[in-house]
CHARMM internal coordinates of N, CA and C (Angstrom, degrees):
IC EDIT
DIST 1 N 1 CA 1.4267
DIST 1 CA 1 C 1.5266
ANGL 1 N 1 CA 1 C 114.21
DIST 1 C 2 N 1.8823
ANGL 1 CA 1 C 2 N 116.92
DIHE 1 N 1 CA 1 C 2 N 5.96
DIST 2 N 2 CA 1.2604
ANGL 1 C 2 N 2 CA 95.60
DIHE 1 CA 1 C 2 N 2 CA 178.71
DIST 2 CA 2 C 1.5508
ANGL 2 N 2 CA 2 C 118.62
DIHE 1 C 2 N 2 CA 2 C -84.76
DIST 2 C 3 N 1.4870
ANGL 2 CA 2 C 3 N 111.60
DIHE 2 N 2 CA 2 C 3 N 167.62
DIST 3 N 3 CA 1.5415
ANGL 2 C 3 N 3 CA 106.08
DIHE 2 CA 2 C 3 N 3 CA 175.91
DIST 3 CA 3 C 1.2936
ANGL 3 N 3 CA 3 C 114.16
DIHE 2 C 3 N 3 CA 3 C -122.29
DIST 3 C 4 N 1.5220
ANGL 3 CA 3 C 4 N 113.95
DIHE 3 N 3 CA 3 C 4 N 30.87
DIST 4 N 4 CA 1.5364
ANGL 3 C 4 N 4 CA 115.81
DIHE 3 CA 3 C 4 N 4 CA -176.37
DIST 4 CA 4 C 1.0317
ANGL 4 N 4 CA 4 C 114.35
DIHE 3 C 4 N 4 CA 4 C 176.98
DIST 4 C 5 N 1.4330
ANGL 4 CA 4 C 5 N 120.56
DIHE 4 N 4 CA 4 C 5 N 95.46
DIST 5 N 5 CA 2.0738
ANGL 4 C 5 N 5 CA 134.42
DIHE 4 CA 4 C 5 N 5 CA 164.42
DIST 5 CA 5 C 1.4511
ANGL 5 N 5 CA 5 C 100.39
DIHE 4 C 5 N 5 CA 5 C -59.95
DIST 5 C 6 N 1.3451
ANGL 5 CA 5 C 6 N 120.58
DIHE 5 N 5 CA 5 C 6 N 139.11
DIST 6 N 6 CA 1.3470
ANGL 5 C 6 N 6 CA 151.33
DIHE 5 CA 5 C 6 N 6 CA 134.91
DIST 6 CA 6 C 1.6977
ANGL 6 N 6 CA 6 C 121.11
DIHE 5 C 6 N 6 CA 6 C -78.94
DIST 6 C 7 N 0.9957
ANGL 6 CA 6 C 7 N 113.83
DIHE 6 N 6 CA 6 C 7 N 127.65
DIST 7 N 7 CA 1.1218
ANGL 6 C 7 N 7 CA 108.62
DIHE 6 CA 6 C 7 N 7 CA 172.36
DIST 7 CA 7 C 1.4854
ANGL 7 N 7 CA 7 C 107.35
DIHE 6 C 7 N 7 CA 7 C -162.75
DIST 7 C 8 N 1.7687
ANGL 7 CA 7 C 8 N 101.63
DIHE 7 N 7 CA 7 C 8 N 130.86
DIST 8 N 8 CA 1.9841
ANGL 7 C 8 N 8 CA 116.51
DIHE 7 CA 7 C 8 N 8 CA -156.39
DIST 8 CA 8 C 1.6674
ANGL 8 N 8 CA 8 C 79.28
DIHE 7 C 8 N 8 CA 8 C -108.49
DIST 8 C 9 N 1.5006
ANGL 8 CA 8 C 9 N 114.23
DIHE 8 N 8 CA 8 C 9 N 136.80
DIST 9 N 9 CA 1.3970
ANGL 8 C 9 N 9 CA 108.23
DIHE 8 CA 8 C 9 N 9 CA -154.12
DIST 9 CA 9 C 2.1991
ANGL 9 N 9 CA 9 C 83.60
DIHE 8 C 9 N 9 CA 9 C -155.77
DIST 9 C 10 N 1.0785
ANGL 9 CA 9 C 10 N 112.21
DIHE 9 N 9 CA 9 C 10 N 137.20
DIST 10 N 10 CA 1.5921
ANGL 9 C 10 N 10 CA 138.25
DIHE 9 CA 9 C 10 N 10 CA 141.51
DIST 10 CA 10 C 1.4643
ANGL 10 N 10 CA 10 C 104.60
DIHE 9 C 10 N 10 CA 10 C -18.32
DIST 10 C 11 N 1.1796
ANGL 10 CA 10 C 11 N 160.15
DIHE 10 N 10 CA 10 C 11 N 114.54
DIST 11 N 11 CA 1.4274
ANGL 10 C 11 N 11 CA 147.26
DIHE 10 CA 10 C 11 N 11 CA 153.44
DIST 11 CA 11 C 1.3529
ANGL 11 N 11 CA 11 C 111.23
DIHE 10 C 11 N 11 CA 11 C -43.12
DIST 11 C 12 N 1.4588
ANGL 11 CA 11 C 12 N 123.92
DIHE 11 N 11 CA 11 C 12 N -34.40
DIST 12 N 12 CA 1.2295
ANGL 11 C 12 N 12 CA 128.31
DIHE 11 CA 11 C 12 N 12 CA 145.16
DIST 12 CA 12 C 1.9977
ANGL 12 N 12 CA 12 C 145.11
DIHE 11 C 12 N 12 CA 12 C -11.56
DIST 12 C 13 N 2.0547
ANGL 12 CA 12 C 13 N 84.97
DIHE 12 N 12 CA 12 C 13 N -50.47
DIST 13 N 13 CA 1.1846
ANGL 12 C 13 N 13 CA 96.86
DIHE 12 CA 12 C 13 N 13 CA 160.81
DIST 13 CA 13 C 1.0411
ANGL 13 N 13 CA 13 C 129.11
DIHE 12 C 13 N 13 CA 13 C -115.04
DIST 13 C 14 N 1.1140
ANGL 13 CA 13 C 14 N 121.83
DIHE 13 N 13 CA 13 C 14 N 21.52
DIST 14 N 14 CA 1.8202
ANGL 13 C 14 N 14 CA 141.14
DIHE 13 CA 13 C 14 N 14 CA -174.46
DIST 14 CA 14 C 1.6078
ANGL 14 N 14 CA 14 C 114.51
DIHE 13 C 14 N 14 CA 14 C -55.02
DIST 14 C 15 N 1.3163
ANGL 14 CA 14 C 15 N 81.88
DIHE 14 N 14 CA 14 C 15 N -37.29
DIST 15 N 15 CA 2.4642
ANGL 14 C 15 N 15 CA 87.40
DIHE 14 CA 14 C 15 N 15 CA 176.83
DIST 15 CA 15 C 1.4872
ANGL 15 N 15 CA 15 C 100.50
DIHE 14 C 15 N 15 CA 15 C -63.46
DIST 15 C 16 N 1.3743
ANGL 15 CA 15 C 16 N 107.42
DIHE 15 N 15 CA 15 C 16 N -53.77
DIST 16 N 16 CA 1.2928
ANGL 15 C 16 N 16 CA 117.30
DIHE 15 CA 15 C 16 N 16 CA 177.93
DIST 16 CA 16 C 2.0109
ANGL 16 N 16 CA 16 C 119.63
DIHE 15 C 16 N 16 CA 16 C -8.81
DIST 16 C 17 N 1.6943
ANGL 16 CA 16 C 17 N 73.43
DIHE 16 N 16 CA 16 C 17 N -69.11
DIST 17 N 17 CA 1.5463
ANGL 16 C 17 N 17 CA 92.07
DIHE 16 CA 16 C 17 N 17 CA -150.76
DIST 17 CA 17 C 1.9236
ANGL 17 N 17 CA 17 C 95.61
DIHE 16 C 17 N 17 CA 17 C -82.77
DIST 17 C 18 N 1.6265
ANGL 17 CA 17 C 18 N 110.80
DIHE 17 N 17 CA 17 C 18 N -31.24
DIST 18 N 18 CA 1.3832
ANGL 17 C 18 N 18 CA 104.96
DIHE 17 CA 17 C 18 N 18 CA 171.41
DIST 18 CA 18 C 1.2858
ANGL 18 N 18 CA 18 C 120.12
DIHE 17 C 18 N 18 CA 18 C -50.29
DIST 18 C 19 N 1.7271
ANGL 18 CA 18 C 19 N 109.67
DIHE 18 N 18 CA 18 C 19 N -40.05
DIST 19 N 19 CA 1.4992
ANGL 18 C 19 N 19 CA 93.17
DIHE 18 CA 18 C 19 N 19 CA -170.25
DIST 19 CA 19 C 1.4132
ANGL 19 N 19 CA 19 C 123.78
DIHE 18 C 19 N 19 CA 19 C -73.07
DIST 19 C 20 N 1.2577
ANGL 19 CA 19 C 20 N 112.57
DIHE 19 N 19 CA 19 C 20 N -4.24
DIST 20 N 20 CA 1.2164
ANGL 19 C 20 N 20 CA 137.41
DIHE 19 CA 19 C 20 N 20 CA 179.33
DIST 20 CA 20 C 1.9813
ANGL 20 N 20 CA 20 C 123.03
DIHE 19 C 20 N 20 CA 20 C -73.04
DIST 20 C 21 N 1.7698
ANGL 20 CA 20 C 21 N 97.21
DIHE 20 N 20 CA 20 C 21 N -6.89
DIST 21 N 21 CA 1.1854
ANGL 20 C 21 N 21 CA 85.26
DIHE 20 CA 20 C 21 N 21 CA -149.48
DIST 21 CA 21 C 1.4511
ANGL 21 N 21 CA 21 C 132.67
DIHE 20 C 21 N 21 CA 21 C 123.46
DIST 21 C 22 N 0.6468
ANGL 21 CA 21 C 22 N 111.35
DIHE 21 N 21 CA 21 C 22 N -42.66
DIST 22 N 22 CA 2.0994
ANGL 21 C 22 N 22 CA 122.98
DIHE 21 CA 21 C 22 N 22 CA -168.39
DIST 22 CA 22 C 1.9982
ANGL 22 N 22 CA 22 C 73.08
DIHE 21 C 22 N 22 CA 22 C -87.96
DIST 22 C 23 N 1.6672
ANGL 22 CA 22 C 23 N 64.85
DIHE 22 N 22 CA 22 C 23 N 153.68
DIST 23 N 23 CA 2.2254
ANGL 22 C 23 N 23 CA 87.67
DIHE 22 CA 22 C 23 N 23 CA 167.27
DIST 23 CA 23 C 1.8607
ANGL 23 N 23 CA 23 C 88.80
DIHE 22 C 23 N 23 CA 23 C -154.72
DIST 23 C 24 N 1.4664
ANGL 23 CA 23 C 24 N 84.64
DIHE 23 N 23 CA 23 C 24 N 151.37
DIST 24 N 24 CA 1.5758
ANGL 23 C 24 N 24 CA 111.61
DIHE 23 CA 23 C 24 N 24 CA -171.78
DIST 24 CA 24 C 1.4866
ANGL 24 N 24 CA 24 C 112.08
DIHE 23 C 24 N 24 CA 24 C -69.02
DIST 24 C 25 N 1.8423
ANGL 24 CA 24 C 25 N 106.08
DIHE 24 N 24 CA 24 C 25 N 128.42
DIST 25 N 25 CA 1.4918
ANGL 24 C 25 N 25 CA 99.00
DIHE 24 CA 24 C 25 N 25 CA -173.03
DIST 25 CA 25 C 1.8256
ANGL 25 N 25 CA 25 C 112.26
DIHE 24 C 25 N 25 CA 25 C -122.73
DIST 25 C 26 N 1.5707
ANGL 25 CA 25 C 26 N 83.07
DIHE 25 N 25 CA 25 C 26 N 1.89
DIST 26 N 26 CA 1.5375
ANGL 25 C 26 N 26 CA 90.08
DIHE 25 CA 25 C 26 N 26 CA -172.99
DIST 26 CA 26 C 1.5935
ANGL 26 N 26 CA 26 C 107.34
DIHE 25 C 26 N 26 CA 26 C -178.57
DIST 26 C 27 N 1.6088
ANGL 26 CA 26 C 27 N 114.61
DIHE 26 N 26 CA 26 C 27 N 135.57
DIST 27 N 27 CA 1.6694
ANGL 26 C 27 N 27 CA 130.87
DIHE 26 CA 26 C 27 N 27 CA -173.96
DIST 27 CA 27 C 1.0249
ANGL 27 N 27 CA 27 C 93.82
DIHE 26 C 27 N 27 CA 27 C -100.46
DIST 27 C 28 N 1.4036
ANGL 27 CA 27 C 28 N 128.76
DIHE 27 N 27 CA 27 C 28 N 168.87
DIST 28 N 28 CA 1.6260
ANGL 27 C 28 N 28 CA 147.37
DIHE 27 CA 27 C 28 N 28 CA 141.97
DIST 28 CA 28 C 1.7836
ANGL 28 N 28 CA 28 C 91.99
DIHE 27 C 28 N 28 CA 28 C -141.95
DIST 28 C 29 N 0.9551
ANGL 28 CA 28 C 29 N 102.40
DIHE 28 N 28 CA 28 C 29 N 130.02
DIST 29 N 29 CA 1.7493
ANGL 28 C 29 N 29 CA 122.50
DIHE 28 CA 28 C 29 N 29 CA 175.90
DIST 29 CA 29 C 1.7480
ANGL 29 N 29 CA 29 C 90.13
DIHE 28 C 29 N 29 CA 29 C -91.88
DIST 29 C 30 N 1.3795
ANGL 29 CA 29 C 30 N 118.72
DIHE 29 N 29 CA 29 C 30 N 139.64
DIST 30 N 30 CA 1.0718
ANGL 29 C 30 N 30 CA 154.99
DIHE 29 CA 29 C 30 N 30 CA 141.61
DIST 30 CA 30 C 1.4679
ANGL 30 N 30 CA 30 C 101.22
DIHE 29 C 30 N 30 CA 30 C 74.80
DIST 30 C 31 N 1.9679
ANGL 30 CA 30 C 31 N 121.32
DIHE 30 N 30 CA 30 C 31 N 48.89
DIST 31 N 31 CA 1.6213
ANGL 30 C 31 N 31 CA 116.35
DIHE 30 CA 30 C 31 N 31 CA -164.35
DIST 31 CA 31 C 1.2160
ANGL 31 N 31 CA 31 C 107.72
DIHE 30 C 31 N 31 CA 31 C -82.72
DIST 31 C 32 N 1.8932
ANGL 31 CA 31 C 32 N 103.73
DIHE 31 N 31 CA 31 C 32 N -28.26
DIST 32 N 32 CA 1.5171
ANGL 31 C 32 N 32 CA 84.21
DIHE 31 CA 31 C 32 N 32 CA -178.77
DIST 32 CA 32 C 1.4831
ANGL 32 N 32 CA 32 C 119.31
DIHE 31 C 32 N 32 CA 32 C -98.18
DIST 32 C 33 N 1.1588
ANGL 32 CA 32 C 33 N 106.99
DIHE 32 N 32 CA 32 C 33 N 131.97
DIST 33 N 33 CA 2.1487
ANGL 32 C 33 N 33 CA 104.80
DIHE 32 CA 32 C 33 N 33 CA 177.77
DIST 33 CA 33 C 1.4392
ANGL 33 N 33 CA 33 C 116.96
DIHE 32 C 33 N 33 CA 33 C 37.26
DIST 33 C 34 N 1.6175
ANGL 33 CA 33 C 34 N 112.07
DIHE 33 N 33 CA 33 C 34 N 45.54
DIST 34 N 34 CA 0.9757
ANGL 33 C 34 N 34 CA 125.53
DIHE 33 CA 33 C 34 N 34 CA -142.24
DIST 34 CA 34 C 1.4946
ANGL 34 N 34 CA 34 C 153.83
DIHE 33 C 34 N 34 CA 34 C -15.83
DIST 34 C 35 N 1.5495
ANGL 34 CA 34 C 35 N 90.40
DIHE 34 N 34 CA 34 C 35 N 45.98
DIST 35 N 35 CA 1.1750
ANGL 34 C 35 N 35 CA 119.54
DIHE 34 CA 34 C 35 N 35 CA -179.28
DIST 35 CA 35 C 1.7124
ANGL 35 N 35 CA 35 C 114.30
DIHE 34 C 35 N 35 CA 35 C -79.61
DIST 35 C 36 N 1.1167
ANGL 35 CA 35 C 36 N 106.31
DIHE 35 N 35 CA 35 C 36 N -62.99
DIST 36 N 36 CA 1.7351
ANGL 35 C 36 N 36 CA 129.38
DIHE 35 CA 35 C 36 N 36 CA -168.24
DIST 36 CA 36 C 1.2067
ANGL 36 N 36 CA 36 C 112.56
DIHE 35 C 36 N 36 CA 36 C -117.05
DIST 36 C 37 N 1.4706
ANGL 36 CA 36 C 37 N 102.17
DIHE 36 N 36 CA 36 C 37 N 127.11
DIST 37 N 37 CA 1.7847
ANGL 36 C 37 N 37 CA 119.68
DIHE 36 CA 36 C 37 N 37 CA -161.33
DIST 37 CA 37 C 1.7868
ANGL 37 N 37 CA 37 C 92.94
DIHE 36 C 37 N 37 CA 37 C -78.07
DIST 37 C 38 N 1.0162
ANGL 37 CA 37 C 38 N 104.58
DIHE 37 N 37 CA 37 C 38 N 163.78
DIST 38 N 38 CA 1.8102
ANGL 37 C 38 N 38 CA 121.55
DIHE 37 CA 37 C 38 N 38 CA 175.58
DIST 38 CA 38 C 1.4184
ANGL 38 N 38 CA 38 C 101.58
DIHE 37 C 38 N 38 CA 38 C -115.57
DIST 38 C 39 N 1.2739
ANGL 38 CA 38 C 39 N 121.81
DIHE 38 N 38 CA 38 C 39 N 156.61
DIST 39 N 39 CA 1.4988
ANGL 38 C 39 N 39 CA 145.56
DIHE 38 CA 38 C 39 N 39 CA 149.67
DIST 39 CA 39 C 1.4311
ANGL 39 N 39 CA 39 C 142.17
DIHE 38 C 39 N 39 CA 39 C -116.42
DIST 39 C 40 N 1.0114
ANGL 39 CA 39 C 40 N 128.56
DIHE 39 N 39 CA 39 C 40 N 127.03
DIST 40 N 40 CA 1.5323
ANGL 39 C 40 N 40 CA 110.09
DIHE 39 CA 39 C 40 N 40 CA -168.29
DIST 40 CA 40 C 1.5408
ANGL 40 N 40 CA 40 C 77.31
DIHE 39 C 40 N 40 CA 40 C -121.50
DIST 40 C 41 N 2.1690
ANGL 40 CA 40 C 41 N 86.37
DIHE 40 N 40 CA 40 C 41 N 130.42
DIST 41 N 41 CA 1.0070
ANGL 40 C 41 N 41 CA 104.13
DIHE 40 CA 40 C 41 N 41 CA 161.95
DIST 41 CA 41 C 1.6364
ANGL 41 N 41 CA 41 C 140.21
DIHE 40 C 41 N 41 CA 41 C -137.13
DIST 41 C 42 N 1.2640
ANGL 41 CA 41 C 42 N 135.69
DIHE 41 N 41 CA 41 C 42 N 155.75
DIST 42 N 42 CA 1.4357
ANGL 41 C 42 N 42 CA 104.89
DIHE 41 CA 41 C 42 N 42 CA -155.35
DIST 42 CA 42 C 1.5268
ANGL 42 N 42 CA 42 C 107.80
DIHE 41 C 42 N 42 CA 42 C -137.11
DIST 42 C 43 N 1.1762
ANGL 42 CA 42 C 43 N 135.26
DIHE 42 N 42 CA 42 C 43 N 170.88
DIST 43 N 43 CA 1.3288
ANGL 42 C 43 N 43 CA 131.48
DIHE 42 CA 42 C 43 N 43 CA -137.15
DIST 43 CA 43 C 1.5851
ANGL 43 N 43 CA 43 C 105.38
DIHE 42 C 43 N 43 CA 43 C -158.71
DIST 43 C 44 N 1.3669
ANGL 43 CA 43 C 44 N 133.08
DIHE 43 N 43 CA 43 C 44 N 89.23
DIST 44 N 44 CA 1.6872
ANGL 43 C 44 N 44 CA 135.14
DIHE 43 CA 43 C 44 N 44 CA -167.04
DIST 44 CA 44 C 1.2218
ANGL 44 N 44 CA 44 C 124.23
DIHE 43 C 44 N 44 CA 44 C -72.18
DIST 44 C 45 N 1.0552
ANGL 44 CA 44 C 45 N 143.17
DIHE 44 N 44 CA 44 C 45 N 157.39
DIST 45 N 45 CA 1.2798
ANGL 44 C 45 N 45 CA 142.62
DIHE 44 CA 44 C 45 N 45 CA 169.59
DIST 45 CA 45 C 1.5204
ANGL 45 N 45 CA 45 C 128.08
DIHE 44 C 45 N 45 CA 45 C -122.47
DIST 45 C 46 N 1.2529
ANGL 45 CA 45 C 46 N 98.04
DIHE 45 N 45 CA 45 C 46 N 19.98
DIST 46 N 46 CA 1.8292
ANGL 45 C 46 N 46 CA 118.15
DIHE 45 CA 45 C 46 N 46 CA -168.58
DIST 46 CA 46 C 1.4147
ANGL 46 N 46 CA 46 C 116.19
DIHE 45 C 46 N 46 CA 46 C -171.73
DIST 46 C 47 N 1.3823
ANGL 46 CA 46 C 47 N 146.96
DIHE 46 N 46 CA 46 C 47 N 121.74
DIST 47 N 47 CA 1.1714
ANGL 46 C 47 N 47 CA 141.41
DIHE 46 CA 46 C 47 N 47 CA -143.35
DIST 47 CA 47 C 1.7365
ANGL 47 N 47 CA 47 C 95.54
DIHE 46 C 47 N 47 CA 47 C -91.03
DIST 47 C 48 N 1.7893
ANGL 47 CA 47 C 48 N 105.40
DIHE 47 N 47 CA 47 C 48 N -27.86
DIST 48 N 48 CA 1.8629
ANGL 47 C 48 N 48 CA 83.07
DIHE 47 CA 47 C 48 N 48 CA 163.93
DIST 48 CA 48 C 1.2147
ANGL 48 N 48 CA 48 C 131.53
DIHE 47 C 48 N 48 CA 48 C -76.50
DIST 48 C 49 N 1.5283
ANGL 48 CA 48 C 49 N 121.71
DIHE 48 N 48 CA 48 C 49 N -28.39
DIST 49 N 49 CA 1.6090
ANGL 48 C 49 N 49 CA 121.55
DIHE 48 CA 48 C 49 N 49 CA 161.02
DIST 49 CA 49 C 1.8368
ANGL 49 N 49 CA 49 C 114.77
DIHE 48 C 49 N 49 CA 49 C -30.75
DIST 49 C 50 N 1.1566
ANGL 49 CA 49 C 50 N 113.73
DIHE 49 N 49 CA 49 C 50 N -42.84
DIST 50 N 50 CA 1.7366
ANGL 49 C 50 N 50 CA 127.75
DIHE 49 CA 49 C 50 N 50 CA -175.09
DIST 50 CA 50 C 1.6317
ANGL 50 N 50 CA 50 C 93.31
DIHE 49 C 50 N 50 CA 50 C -66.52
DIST 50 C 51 N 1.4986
ANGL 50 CA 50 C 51 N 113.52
DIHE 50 N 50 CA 50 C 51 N -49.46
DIST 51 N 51 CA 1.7581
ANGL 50 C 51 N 51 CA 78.24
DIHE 50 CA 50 C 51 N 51 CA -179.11
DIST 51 CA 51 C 1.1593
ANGL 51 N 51 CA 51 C 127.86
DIHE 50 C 51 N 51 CA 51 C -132.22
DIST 51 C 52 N 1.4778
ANGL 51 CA 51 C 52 N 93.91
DIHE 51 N 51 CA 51 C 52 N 143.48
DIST 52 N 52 CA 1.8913
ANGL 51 C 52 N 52 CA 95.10
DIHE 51 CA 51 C 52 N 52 CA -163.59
DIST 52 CA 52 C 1.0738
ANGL 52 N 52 CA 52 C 129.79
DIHE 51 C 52 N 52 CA 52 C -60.68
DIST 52 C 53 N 1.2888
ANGL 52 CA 52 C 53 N 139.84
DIHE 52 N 52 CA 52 C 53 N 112.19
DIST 53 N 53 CA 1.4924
ANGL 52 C 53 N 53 CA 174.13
DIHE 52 CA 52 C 53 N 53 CA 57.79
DIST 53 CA 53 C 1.5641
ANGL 53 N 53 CA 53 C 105.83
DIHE 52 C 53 N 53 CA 53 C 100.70
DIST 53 C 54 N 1.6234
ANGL 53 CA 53 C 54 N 114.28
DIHE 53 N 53 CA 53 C 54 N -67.24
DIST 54 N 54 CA 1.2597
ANGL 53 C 54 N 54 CA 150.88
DIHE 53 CA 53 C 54 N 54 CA -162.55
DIST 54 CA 54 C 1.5048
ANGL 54 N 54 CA 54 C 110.92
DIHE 53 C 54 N 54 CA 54 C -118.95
DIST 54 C 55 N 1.3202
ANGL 54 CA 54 C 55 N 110.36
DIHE 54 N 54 CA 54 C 55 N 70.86
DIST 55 N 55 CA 1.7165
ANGL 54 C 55 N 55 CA 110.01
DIHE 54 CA 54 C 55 N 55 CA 179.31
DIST 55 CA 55 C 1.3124
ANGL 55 N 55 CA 55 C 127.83
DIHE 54 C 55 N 55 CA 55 C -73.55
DIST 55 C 56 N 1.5630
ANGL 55 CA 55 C 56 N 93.38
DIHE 55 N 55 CA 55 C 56 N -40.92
DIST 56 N 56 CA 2.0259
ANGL 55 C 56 N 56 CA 109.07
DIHE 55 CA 55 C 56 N 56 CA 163.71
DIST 56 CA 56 C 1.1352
ANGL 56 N 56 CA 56 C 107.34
DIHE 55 C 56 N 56 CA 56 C -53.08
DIST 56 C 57 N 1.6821
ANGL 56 CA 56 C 57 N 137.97
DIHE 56 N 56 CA 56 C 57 N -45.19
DIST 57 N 57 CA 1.1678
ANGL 56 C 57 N 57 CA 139.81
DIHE 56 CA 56 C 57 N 57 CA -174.74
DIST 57 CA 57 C 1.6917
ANGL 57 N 57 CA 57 C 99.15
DIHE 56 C 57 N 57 CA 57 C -52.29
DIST 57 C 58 N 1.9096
ANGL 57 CA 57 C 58 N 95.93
DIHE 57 N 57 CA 57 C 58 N -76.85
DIST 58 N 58 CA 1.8492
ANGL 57 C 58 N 58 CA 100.89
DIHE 57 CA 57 C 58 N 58 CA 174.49
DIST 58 CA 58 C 1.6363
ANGL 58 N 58 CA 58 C 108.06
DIHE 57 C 58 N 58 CA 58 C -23.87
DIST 58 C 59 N 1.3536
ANGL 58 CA 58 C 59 N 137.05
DIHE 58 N 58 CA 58 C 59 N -101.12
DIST 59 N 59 CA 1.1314
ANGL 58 C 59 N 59 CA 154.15
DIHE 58 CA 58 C 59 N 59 CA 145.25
DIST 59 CA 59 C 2.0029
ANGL 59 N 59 CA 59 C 94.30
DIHE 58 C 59 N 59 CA 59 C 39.01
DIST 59 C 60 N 1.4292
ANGL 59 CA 59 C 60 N 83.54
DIHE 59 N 59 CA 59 C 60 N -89.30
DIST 60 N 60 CA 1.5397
ANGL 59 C 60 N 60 CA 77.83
DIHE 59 CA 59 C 60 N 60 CA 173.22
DIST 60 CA 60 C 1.5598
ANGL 60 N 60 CA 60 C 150.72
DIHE 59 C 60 N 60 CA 60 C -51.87
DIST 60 C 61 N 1.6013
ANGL 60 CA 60 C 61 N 100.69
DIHE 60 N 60 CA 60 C 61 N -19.97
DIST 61 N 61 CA 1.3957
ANGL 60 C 61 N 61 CA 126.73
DIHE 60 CA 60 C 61 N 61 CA -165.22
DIST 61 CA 61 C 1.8575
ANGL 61 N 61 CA 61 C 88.62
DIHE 60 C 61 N 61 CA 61 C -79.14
DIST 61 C 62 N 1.5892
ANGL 61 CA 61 C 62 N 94.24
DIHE 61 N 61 CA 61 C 62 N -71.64
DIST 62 N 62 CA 1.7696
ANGL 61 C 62 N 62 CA 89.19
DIHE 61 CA 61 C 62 N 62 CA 174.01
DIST 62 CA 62 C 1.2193
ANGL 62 N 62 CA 62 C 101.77
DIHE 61 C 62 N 62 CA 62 C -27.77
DIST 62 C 63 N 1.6242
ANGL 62 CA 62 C 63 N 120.26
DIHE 62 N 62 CA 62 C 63 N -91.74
DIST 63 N 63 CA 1.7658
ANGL 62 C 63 N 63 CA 130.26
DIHE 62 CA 62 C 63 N 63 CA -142.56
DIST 63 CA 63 C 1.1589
ANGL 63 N 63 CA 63 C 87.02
DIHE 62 C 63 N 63 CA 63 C -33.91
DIST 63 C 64 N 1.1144
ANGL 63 CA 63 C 64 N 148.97
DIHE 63 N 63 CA 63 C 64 N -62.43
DIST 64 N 64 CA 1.4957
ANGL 63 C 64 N 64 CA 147.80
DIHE 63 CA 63 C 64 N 64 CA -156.31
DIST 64 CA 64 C 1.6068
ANGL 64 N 64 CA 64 C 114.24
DIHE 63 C 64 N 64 CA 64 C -64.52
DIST 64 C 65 N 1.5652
ANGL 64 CA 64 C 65 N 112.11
DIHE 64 N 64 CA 64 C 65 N -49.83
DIST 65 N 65 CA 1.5345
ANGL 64 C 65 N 65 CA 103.09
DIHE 64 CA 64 C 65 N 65 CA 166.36
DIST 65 CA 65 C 1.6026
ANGL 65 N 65 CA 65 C 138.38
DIHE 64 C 65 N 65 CA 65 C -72.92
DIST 65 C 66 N 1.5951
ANGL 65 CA 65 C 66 N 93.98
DIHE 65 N 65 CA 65 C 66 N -11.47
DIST 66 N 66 CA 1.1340
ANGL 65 C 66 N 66 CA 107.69
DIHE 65 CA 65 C 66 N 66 CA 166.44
DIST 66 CA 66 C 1.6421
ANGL 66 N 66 CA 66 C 130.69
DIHE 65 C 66 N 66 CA 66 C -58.04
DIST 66 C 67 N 1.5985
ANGL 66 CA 66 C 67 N 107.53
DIHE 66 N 66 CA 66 C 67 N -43.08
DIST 67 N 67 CA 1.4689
ANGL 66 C 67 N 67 CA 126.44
DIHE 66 CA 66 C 67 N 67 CA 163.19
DIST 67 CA 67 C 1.5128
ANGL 67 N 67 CA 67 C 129.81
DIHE 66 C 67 N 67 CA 67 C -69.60
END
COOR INIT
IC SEED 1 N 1 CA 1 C
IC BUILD
């Protein structure tokens, strides 16, 4: 019943998991030992899971992480 894999991945293995499906939802430059950037990437199972629902909500969540 899920409708959405996560997966925190090596940039290394990023083809990996694209060809698979997953698309990129988020970078961090230099996570591992700050050598090698990370990606979190995630993978749907329902074309409404893909889009967000609550944008005013989104909207707000940024303004807030932004500060």
């Amino acid at each position: 019943g899920y409708t959405k894999a996560i997966a925190k991945v090596s940039a290394s293995a990023e083809q990996q998991f694209l060809a698979c499906g997953f698309r990129r939802e988020a970078h961090i430059p230099h996570f591992y030992r700050g050598i090698e950037d990370a990606v979190f990437l995630a993978k749907y199972y329902g074309e409404q899971r893909e889009v967000e629902q609550n944008s005013l909500l989104l909207t707000d969540v940024l303004a807030t992480a932004k500060c």
